[in-house]
C-alpha positions as CSV (number, residue, x, y, z in Angstrom):
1,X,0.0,0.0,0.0
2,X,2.7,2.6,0.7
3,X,4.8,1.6,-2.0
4,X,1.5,2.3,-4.4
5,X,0.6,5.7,-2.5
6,X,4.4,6.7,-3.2
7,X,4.3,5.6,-7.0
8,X,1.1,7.5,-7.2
9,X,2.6,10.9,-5.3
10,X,5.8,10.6,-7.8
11,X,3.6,10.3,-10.9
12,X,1.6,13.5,-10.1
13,X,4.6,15.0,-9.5
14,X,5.4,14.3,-13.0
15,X,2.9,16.2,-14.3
16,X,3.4,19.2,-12.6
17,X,7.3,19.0,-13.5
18,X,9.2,22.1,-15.6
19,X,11.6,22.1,-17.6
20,X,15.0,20.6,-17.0
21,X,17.8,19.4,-18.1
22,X,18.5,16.3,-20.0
23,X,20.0,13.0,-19.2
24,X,23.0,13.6,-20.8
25,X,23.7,16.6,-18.6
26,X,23.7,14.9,-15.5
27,X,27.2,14.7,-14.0
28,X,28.4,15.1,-10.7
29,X,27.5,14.7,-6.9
30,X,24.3,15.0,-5.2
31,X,22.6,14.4,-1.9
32,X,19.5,12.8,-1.0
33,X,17.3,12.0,2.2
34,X,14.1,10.6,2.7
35,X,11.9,8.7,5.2
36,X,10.1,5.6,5.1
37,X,9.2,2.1,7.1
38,X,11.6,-1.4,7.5
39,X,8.8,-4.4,7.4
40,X,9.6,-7.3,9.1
41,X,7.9,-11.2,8.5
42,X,9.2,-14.0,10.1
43,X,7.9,-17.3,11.6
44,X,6.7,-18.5,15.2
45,X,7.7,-22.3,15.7
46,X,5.2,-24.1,16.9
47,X,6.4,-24.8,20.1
48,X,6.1,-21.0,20.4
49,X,2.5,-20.3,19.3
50,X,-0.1,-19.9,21.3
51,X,-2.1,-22.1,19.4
52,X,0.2,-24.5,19.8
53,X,1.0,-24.3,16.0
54,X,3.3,-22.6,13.6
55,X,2.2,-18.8,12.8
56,X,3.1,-16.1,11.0
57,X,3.9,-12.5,12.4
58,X,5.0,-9.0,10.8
59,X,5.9,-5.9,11.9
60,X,7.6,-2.3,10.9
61,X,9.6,0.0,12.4
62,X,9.7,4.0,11.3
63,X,13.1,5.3,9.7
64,X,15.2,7.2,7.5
65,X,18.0,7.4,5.5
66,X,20.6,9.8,4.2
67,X,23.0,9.7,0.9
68,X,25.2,11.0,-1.3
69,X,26.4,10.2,-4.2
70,X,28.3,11.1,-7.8
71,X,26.8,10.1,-11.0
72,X,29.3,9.3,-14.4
73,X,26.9,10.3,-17.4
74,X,23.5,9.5,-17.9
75,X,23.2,5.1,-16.7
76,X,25.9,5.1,-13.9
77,X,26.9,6.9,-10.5
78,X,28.3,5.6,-7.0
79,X,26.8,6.1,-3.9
80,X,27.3,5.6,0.1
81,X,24.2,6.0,2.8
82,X,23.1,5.6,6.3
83,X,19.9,4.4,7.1
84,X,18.8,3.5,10.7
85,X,15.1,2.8,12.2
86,X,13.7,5.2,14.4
87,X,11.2,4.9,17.6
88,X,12.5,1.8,19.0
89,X,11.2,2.2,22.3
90,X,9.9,-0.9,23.9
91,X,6.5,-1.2,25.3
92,X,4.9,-4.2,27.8
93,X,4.0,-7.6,26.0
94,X,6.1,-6.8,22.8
95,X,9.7,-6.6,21.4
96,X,10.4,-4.2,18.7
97,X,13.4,-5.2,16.0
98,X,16.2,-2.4,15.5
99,X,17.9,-2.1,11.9
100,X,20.8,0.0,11.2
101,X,23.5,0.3,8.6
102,X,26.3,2.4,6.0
103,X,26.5,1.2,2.6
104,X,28.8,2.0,-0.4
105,X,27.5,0.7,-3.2
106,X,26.9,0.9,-7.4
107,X,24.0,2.4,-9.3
108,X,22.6,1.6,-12.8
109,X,20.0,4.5,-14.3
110,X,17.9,3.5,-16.9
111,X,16.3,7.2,-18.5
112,X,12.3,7.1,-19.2
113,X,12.0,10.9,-21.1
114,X,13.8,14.0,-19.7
115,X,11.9,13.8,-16.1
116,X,11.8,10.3,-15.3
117,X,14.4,7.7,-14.7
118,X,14.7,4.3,-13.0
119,X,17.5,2.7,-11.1
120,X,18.6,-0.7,-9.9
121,X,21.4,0.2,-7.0
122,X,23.4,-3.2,-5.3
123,X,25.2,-1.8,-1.8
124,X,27.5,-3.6,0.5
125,X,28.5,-2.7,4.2
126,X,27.8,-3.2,7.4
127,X,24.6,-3.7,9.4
128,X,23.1,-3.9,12.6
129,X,20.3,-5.6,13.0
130,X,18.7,-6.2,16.7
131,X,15.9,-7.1,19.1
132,X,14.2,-5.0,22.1
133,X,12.5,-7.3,24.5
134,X,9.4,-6.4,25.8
135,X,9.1,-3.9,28.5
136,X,9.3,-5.2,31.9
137,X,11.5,-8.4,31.0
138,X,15.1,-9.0,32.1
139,X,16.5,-9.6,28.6
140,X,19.1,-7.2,27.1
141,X,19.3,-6.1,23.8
142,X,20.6,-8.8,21.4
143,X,22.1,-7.1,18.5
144,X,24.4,-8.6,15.9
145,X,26.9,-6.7,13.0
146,X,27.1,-8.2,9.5
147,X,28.6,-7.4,6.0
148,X,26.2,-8.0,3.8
149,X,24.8,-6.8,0.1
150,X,21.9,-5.0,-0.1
151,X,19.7,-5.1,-3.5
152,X,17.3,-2.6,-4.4
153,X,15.2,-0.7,-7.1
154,X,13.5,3.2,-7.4
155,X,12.7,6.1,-9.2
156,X,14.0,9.5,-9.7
157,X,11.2,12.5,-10.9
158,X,13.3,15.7,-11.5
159,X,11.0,19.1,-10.6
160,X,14.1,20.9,-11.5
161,X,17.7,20.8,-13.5
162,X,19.0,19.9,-9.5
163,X,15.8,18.7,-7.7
164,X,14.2,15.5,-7.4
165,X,11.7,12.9,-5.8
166,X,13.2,9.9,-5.0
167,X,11.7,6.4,-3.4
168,X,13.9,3.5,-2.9
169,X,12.8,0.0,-2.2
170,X,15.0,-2.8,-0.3
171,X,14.4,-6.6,-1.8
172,X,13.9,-8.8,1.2
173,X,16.7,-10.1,2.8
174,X,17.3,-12.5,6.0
175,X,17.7,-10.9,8.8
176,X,21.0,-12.0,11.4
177,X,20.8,-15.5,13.0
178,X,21.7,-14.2,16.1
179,X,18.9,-12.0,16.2
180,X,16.5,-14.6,14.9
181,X,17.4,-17.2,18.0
182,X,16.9,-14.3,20.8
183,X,13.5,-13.4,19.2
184,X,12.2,-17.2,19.1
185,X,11.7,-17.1,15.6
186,X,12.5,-18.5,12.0
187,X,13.0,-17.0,8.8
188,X,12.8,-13.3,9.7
189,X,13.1,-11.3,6.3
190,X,13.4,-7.4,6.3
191,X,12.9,-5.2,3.5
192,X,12.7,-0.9,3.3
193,X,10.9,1.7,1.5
194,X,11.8,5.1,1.7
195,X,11.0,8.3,0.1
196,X,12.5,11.6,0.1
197,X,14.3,14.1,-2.1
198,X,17.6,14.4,-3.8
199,X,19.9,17.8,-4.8
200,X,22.1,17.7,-7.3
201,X,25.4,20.4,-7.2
């Protein structure tokens, strides 16, 4: 649903775009910021559930993220980010899961017209993934550092020849193991979406 209601937002901002400059003419570094959500699914075993059977559960965490990066022509640029959830404070009855990282990573740009273009970006780095127990429990914090790669896909809708909408979306990935055993649960996979804006100089 939020990923449809940002699609929607950047293709009405389309419409109402000026004039700009063309692909061709967009060299050199930028910034770019935005806020979205980290969704979490992951299993219960059965020995677990309250029903005494496996079940499913999901959950999200508010966050953001922040970027910069350089851009060689019109199809490729480099970029490095931080993204980290926000709100993780824990509440009585449930645990809240805590996601954290800086990436470096490579950027493919596929042009759609002089206001539109799409890009497939693959990151590596470091990230921090952990788990909050519920309020009122004597468990710590279990968190857990990993290098790992980090797929995703977005959409860039310039307003100006330096100004743009941008949303990003993470393909789901396994979260840590470590993480996974203090929460009690099985195939925990996280995925992002954020959007925001980006500034060329």
């Amino acid at each position: 649903m939020y990923i449809k209601r940002s699609l929607i937002a950047l293709s009405l901002a389309l419409v109402a775009a000026t004039a700009q400059a063309s692909p061709d003419d967009r060299d050199g570094a930028y910034v770019y910021g935005g806020v979205g959500k980290t969704h979490g699914n992951w299993n219960v075993p059965a020995a677990h559930g309250a029903s005494g059977a496996k079940q499913k559960q999901s959950g999200s965490q508010k966050g953001y993220v922040l970027g910069a990066g350089y851009r060689f022509g019109p199809y490729l640029a480099a970029e490095t980010s931080f993204d980290t959830t926000i709100g993780n404070r824990r509440q009585a009855g449930s645990g809240v899961f805590t996601s954290r990282a800086f990436n470096v990573g490579g950027v493919g740009l596929i042009p759609v017209g002089e206001h539109v273009e799409l890009f497939g970006k693959v990151a590596v780095g470091s990230r921090q993934q952990g788990i909050l127990a519920p309020a009122g429990t004597d468990q710590k914090r279990v968190k857990q550092n990993k290098f790992a790669t980090t797929p995703s896909v977005g959409a860039n809708v310039y307003l100006t020849d330096a100004l743009a909408l941008r949303a990003e979306y993470t393909i789901p990935m396994s979260a840590n193991k470590k993480v996974q055993q203090a929460a009690g649960v099985e195939k925990m996979r996280l995925n992002s979406w954020n959007v925001g804006m980006s500034y060329a100089f």
